[in-house]
C-alpha positions in Angstrom: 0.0 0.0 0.0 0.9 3.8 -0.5 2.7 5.5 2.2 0.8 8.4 4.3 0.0 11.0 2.4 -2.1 13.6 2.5 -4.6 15.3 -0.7 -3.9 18.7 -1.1 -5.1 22.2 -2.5 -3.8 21.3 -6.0 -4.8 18.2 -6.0 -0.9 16.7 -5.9 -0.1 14.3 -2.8 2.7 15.0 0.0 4.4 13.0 2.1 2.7 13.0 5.9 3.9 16.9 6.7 1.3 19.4 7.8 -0.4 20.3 4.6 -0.3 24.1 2.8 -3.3 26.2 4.3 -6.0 27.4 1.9 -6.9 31.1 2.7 -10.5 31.5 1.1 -10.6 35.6 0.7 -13.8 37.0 2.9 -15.6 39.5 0.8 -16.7 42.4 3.2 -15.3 40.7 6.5 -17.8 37.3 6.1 -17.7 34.3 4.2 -20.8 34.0 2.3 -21.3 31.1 -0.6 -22.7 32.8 -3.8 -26.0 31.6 -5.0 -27.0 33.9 -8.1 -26.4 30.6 -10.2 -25.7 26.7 -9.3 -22.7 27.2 -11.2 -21.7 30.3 -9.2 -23.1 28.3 -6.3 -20.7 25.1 -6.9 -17.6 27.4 -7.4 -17.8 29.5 -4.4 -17.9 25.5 -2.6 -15.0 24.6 -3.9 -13.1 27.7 -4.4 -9.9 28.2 -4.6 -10.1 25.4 -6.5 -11.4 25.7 -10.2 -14.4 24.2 -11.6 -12.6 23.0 -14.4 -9.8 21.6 -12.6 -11.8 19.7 -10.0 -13.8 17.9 -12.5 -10.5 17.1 -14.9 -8.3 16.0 -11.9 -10.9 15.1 -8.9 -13.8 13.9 -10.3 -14.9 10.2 -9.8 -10.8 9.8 -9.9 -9.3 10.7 -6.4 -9.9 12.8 -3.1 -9.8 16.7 -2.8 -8.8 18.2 0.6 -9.3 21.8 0.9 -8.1 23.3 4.0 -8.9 26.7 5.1 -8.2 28.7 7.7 -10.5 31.5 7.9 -13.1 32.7 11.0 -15.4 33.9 9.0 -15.9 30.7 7.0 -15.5 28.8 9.9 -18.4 30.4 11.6 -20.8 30.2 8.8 -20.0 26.3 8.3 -21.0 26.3 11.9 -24.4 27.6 11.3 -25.5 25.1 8.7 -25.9 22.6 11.9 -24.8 22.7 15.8 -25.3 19.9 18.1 -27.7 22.4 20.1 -30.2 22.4 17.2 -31.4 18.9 18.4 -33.4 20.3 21.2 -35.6 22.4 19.1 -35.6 19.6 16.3 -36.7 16.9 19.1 -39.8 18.7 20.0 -40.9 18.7 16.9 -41.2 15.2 16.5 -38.1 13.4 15.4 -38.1 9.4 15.5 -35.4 6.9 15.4 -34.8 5.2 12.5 -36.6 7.6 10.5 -35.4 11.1 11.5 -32.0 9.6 13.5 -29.8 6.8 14.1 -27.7 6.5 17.3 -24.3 4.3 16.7 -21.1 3.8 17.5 -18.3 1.5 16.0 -17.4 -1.4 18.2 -14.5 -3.6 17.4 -15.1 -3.1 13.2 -18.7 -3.3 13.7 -21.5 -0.6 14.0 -23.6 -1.1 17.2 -27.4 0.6 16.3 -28.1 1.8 20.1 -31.6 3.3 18.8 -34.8 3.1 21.3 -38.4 3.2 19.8 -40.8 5.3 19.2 -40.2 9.3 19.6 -36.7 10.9 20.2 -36.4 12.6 23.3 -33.8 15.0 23.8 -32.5 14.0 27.5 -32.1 10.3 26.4 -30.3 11.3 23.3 -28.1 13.6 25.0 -27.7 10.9 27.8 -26.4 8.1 25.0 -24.1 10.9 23.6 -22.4 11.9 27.0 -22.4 8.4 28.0 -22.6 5.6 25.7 -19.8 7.9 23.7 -22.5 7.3 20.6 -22.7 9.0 17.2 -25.8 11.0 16.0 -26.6 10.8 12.6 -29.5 13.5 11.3 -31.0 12.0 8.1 -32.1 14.7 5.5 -31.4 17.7 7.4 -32.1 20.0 4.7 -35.4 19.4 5.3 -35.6 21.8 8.4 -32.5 23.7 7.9 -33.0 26.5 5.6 -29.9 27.4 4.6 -28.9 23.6 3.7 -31.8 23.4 1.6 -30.7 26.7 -0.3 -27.6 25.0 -1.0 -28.8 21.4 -2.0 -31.6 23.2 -4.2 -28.9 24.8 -6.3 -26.5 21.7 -6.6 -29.4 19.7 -7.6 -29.5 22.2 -10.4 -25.8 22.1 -10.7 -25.8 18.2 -11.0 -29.0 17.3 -12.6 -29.0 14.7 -9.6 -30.7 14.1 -6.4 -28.2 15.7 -3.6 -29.2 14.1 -0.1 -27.2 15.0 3.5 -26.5 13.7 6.8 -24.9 15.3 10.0 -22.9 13.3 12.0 -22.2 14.3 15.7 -19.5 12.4 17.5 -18.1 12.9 20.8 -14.8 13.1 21.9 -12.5 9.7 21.7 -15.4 8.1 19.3 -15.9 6.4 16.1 -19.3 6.4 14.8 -19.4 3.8 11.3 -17.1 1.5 10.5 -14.7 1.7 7.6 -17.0 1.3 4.6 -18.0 2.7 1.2 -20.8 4.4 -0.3 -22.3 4.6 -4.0 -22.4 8.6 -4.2 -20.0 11.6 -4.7 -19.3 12.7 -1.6 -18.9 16.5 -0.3 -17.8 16.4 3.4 -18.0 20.2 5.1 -16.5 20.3 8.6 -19.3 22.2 10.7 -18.0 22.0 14.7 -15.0 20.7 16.3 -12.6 18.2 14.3 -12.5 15.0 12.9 -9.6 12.7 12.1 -9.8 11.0 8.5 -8.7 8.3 7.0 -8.9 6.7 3.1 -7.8 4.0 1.4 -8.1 2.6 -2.2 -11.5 1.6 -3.8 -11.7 -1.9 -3.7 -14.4 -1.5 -6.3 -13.9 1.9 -8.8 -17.0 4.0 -8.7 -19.0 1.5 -6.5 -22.7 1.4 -7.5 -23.3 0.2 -3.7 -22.8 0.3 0.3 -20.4 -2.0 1.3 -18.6 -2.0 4.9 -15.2 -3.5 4.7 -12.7 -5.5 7.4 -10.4 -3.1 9.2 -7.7 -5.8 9.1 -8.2 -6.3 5.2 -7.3 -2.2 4.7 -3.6 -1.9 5.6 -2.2 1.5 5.6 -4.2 4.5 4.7 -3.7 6.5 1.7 -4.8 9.8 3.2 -4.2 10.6 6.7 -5.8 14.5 8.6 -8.0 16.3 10.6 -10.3 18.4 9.2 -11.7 22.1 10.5 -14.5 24.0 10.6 -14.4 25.2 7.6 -12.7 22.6 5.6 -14.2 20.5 3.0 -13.7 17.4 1.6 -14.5 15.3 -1.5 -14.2 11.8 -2.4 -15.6 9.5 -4.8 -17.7 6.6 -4.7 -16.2 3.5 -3.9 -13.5 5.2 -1.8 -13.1 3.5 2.2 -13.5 5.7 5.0 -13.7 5.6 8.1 -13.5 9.1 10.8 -13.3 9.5 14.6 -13.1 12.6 16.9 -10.1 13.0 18.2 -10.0 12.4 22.2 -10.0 15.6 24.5 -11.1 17.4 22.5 -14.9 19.1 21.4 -17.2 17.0 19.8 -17.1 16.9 15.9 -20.2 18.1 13.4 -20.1 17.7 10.2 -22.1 17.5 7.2 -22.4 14.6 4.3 -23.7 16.2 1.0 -23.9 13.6 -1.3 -25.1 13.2 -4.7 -24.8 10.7 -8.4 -26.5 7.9 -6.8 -27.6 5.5 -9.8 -26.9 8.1 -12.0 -24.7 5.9 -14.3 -24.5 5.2 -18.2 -25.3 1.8 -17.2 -28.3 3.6 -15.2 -29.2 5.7 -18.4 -28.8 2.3 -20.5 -31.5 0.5 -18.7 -33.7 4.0 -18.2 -34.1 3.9 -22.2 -33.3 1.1 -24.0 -36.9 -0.4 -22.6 -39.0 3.0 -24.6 -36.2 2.1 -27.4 -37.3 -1.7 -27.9 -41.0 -0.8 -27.4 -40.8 1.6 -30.3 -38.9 -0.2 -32.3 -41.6 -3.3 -32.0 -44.2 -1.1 -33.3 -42.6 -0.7 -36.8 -40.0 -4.1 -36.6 -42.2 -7.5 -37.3 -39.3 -9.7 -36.5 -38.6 -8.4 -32.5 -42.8 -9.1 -32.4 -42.3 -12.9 -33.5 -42.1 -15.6 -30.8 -38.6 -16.9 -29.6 -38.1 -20.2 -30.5 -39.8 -23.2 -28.7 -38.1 -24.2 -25.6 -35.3 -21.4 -25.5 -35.8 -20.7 -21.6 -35.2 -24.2 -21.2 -31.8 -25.0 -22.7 -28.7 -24.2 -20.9 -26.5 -22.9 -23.9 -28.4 -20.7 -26.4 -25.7 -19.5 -29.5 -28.2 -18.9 -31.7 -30.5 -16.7 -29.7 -27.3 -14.9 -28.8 -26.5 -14.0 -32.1 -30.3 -13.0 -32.9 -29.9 -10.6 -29.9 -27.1 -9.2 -31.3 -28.5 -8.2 -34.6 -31.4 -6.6 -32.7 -29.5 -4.6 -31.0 -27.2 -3.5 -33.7 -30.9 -2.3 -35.1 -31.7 -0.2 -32.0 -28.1 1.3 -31.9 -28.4 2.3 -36.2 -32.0 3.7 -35.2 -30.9 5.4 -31.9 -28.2 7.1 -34.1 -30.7 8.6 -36.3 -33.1 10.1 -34.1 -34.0 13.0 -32.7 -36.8 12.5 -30.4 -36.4 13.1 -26.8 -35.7 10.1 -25.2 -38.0 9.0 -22.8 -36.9 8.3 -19.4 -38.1 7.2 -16.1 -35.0 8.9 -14.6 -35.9 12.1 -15.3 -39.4 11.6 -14.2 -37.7 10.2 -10.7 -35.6 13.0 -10.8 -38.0 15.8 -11.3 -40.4 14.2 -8.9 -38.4 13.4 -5.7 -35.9 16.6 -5.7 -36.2 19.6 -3.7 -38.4 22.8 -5.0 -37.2 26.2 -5.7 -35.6 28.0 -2.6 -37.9 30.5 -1.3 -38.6 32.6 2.1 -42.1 32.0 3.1 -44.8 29.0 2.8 -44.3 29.0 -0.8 -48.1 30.8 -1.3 -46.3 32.9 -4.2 -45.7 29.7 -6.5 -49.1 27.9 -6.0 -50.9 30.8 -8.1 -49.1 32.4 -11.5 -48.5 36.1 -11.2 -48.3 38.5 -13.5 -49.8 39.3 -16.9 -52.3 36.7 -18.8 -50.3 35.5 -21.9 -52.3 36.4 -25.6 -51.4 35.9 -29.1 -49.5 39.2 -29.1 -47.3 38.3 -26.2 -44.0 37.9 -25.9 -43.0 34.7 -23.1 -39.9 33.6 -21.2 -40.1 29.9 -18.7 -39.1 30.7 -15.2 -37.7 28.2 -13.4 -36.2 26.3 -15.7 -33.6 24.6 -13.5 -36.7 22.9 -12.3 -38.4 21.5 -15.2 -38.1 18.7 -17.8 -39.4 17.9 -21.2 -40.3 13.8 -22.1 -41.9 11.9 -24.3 -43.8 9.0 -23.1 -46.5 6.8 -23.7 -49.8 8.7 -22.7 -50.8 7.0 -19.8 -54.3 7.6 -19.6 -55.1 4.8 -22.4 -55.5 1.2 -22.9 -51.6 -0.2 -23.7 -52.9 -1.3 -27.7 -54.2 2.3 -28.0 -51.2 4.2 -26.5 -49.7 7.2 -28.2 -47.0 9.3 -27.8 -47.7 12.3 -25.5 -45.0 14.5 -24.8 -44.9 15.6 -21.3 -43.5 18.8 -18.9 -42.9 18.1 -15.1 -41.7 20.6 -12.8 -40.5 20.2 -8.7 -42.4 23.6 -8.0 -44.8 21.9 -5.6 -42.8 19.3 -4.3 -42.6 18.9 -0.9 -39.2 19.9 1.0 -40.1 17.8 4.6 -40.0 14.7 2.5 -37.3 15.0 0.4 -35.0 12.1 0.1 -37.0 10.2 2.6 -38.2 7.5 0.5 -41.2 6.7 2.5 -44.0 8.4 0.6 -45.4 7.6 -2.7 -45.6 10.9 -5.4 -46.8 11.5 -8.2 -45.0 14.3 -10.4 -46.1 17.2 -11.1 -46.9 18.8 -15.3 -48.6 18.8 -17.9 -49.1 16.5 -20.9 -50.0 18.2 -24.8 -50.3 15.9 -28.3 -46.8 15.2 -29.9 -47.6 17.8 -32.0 -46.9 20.5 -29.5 -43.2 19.2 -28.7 -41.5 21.3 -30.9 -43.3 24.6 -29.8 -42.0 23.5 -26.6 -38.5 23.2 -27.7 -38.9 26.9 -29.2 -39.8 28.2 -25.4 -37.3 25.8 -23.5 -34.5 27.0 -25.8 -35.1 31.0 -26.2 -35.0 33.6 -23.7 -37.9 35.2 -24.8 -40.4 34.0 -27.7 -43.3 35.6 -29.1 -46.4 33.5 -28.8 -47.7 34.0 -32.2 -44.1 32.6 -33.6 -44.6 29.1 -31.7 -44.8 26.5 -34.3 -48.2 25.1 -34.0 -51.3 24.7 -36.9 -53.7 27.5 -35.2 -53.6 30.8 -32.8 -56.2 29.2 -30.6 -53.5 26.1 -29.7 -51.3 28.8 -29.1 -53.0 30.7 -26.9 -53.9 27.4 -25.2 -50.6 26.1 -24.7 -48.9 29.4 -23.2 -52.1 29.5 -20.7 -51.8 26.2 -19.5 -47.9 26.8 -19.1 -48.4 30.4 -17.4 -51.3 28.3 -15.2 -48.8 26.2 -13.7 -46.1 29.2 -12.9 -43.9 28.0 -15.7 -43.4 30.9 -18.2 -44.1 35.0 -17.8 -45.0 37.5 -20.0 -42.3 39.7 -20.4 
């Protein structure tokens, strides 16, 4: 294994001396991140280091450390999540399993020390103080504003879901075991510090959660302690493990995490199933029977080579279209990710503002970091009727106390119009501003009809 070494600003690895400092320059005396874009959003994260460099040299390839000394930063991190915020959480009705594990790493293993029911705050506090147990939050964007801000925008950055966790460990404690997970990881040191270690993927770009045997690991690759105020970032696959150092105050940080099943061999199996189903329509041969007995024969050369002209077909007519693809992901996506940021209860986006859109106006979509545009089957018929619908969801009414909690069944939210209306769709989605009477569609009264139902659902202004 690698000797000791330690990931730096520039991304080039040292031998185990204390690493260069990062100063991250305060603008006006306090740190703030900048959120006029989620690219403006992502750099000001990561800053000093480049956008461009960190997805070159960092990216699903190796671990980023960015160290930074700087009080201002230090004391924003800090208000992101404290370990005194649990009080206030706990009366509103937090539960274990659901809202909070309680751990601690014994001997390799994790020990769940989780009661039932309702989370009280003595008993948690008791298990921290004296069972020396880890808290880990799930989903705390979900009550903290300011994490939600931030996770709103790098779901626009990423086109992915982006979950978190806070982890509070106590002094002289290990909460998890060494392990690996199957997302991009963004680490940002919150309260007190925590002592890291990483080793080499067993598995590059691990497409699951695996804990793995301390005395398998041998030496680590990366060895240090980050700060509030420091971030780290490593990819999937790569084995961890932290603990707070002893004597010291107990460590809070934050997991913001993101690219889970968000693949090519994700995107692969998202399609080719719409692929083959069109394809059938028009294609005889992929509509006539396998042979007789197929499933029961152990080696099957011929059917092998049939599949292999098929799919040569799918990849020539793939090649020469350009219809949106349909895809479940982006329905999944759009449906389960966080809405727009906004002070308030939200009242302002349940109703559309502004002027009505007519024939003689000109339009712009709003929001479009939180739409998508499919084609799909249209749902609403039998399957030997079904036609191509193409469809518009959006995340502006999705519900922030659930996100990424997996426990709810939703339904996305949009609109569906004839195929007819995708590429006067395309026209709005690609211009900044478009007059209505220019959209390309047979008759003014479908135009009028389409910018309405749009402007209905918040989705486009008149400008």
């Amino acid at each position: 294994m690698p000797k000791k070494a330690k990931p730096t600003e520039n991304g080039k690895e040292e031998g185990p001396v204390p690493s260069k400092r990062v100063k991250v320059e305060a603008i006006g005396g306090a740190f703030t991140l900048n959120f006029d874009s989620p690219s403006s959003l992502f750099e000001s994260l990561i800053s000093p280091i480049k956008t461009e460099t960190f997805f070159k040299k960092f990216w699903e390839k190796k671990p980023l450390l960015i160290q930074r000394d700087d009080p201002a930063l230090a004391t924003y991190y800090q208000s992101l999540f404290r370990l005194t915020d649990l009080k206030s959480l706990c009366s509103q009705g937090m539960y274990y399993g659901r809202d909070m594990n309680v751990c601690r790493c014994v001997h390799g293993k994790k020990k769940v020390l989780n009661k039932d029911g309702k989370v009280h705050f003595l008993q948690l506090r008791k298990d921290f103080d004296r069972k020396r147990a880890t808290i880990q939050f799930h989903q705390p964007q979900r009550f903290k504003d300011e994490l939600w801000k931030i996770q709103e925008k790098l779901e626009c950055y990423f086109g992915s879901l982006v979950g978190s966790n806070v982890y509070i460990t106590p002094a002289g404690s290990q909460g998890l075991p060494p392990h690996y997970d199957d997302v991009e990881v963004f680490i940002l040191q919150l309260e007190g510090e925590k002592h890291w270690r990483l080793y080499p993927p067993t598995v590059a770009l691990a497409c699951e959660y695996s804990v793995e045997s301390e005395a398998c690991l041998g030496a680590p690759t990366h060895e240090f302690t980050l700060k509030p105020g420091d971030l780290l970032y490593f990819p999937r696959g790569t084995i961890h493990q932290a603990d707070t150092p002893p004597g010291l105050a107990h460590s809070t940080h934050v997991t913001i995490s993101t690219y889970q099943k968000n693949s090519w061999a994700d995107f692969l199996l998202d399609t080719i199933s719409g692929l083959v189903f069109d394809a059938a329509k028009e294609d005889v041969e992929l509509r006539s029977g396998i042979p007789r007995q197929l499933l029961m024969q152990v080696e099957t050369p011929v059917a092998t080579r049939r599949l292999n002209g098929f799919l040569r077909t799918l990849a020539e007519r793939l090649e020469g279209t350009k219809e949106l693809l349909s895809s479940d992901m982006k329905k999944d996506f759009v449906t389960h990710r966080l809405p727009p940021y906004y002070v308030g209860d939200g009242t302002e986006l349940s109703a559309p503002g502004g002027k009505l859109p007519r024939l003689d106006s000109t339009v712009r979509l709003q929001f479009k970091d939180h739409i998508i545009l499919t084609v799909g089957p249209d749902e609403n018929r039998p399957d030997e009727a079904q036609e191509k619908m193409v469809y518009i969801y959006h995340s502006l009414k999705n519900r922030r106390e659930i996100h990424m909690m997996g426990n709810e069944e939703t339904k996305p939210c949009g609109l569906r119009f004839p195929l007819s209306h995708v590429d006067a769709l395309k026209q709005i989605w690609n211009s900044s501003a478009i007059s209505v009477k220019n959209l390309k569609l047979t008759t003014d009264e479908e135009k009028e009809n389409l910018v309405l139902s749009l402007w209905t659902e918040c989705l486009i202004q008149v400008v």
